[in-house]
Backbone as numpy.savetxt, mean C-alpha at the origin, in Angstrom:
# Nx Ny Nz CAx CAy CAz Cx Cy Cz
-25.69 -30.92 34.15 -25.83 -29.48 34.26 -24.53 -28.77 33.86
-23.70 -29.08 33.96 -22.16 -28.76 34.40 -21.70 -28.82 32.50
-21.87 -29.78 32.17 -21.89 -30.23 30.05 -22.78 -29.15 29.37
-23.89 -28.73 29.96 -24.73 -27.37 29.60 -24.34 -26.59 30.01
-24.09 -25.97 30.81 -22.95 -24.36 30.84 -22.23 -24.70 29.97
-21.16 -25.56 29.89 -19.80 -25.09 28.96 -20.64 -25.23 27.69
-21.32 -26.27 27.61 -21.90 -25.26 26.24 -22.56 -24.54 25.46
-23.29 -23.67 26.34 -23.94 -22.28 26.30 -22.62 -21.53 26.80
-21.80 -21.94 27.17 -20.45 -20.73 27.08 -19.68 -21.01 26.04
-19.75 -22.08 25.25 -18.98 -22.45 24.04 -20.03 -21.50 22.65
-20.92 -22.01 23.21 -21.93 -21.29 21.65 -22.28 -19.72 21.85
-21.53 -19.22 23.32 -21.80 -17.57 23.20 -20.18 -17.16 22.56
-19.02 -18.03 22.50 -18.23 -17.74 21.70 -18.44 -17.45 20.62
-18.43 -19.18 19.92 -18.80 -19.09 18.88 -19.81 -17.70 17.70
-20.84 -17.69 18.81 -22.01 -16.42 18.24 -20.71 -15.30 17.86
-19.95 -14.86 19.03 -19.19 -13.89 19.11 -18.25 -13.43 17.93
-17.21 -15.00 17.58 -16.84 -15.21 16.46 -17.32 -14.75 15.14
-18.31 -15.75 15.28 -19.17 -15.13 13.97 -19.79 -13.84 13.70
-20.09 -13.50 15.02 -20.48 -11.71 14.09 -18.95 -10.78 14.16
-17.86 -11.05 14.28 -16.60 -10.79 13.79 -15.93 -10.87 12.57
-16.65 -11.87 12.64 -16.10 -12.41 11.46 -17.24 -12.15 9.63
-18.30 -11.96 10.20 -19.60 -11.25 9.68 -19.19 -9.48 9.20
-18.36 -9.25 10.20 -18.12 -7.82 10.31 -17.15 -7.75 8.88
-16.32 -8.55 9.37 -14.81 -8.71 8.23 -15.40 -8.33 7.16
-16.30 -9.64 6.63 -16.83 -9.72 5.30 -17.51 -8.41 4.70
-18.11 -7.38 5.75 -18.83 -6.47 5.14 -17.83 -5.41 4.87
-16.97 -5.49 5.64 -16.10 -4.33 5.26 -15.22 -5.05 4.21
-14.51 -6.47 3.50 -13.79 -6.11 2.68 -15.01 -6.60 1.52
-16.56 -6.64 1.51 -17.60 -5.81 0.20 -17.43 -4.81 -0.06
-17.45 -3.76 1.01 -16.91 -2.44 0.76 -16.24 -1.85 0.31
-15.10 -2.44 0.63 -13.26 -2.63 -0.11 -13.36 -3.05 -1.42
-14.14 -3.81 -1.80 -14.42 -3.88 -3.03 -15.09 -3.73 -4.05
-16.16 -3.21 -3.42 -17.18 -2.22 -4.04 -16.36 -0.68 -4.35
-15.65 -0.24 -3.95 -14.85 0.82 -3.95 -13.51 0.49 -4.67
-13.08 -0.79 -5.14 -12.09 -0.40 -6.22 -12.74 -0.69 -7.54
-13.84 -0.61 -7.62 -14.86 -1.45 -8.95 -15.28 0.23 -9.21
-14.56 1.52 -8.92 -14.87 2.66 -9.22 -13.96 3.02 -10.75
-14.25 3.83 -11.39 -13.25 4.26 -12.57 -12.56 4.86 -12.56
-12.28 5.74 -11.38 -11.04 6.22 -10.62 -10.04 5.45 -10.46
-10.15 4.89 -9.41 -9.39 3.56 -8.97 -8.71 2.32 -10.33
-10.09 1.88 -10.84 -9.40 1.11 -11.64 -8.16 1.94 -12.71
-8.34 2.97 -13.14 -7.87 3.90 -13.95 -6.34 4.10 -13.47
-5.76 4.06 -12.10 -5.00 4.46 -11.51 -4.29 2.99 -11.26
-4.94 2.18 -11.16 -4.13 0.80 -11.11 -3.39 0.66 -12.16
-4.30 0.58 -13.32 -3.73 0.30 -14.71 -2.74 1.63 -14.93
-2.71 2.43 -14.34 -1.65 3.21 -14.83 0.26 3.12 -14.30
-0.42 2.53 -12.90 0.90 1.64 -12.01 1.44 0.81 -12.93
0.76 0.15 -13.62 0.92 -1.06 -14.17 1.84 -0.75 -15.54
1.65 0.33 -15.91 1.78 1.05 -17.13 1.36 0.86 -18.75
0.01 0.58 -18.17 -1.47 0.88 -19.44 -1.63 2.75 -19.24
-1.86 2.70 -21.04 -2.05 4.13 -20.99 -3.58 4.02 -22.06
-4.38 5.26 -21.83 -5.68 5.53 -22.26 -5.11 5.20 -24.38
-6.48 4.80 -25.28 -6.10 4.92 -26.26 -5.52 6.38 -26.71
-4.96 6.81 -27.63 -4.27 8.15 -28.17 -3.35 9.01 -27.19
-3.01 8.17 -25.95 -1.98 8.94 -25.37 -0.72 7.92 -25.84
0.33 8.95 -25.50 1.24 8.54 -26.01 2.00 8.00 -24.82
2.98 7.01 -24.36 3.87 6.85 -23.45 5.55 6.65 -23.35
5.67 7.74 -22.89 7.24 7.78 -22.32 8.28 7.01 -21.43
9.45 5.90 -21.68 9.83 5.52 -20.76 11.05 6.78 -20.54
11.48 7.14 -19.05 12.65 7.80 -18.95 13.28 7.23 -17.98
14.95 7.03 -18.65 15.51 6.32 -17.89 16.62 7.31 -17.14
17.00 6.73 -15.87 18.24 7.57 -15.23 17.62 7.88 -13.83
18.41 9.07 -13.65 18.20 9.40 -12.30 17.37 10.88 -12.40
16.62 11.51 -12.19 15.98 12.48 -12.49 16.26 13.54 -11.48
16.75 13.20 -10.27 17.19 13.88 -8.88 18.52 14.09 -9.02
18.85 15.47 -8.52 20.30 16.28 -8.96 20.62 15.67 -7.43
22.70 15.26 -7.43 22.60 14.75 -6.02 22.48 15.65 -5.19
22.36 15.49 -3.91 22.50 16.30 -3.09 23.92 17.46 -2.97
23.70 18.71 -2.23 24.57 19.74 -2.26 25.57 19.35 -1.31
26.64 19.51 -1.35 27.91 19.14 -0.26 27.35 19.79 1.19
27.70 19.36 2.04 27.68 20.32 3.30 28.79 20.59 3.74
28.65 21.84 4.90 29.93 22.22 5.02 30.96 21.23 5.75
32.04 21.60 4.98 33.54 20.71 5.11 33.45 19.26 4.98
32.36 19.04 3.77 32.17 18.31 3.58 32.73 17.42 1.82
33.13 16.52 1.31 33.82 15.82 0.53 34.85 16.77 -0.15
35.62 16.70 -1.13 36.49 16.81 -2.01 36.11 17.83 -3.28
35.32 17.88 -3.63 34.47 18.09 -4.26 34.58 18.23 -5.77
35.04 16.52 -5.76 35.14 15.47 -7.12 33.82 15.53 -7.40
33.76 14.82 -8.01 32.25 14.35 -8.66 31.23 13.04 -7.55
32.43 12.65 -6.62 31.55 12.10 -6.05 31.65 12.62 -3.94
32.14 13.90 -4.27 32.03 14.90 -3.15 31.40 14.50 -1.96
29.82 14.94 -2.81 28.27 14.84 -1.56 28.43 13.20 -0.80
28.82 12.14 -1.77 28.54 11.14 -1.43 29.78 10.83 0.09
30.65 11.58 0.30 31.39 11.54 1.58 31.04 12.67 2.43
30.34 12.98 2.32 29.78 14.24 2.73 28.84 13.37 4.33
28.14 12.71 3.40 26.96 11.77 4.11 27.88 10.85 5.53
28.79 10.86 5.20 29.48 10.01 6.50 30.60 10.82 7.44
């Protein structure tokens, strides 16, 4: 009697498990039914840096951000001022 409980308490785990784990699977179909959109894929490949035919692509190199403004009584105000500014 005692070998049958534990395992009708082993196989109500188990059940448990598995529709958890049942669950998983439907949500990452979902997850992937939703990057199989042309949005999405479109935006990957653009991370990637694929561009559509007839566009053209630009690399730009550097820093594009002006540094930050000194604060008050803050660096020398060499060229690298702001950057003692920060401490």
């Amino acid at each position: 009697m005692r070998g049958y409980l534990q395992q009708r308490g082993e196989l109500r785990d188990e059940r448990a498990k598995l529709a958890q784990l049942e669950e998983r699977r439907d949500e990452f179909r979902a997850q992937l039914a939703a990057l199989d959109t042309p949005e999405v894929l479109e935006t990957r490949a653009r991370e990637l840096g694929l561009v559509l035919p007839g566009e053209r692509a630009f690399l730009v190199r550097g820093d594009l951000a002006p540094p930050p403004e000194p604060q008050d009584g803050g660096g020398d105000g060499g060229p690298l001022g702001w950057l003692t500014a920060l401490f």
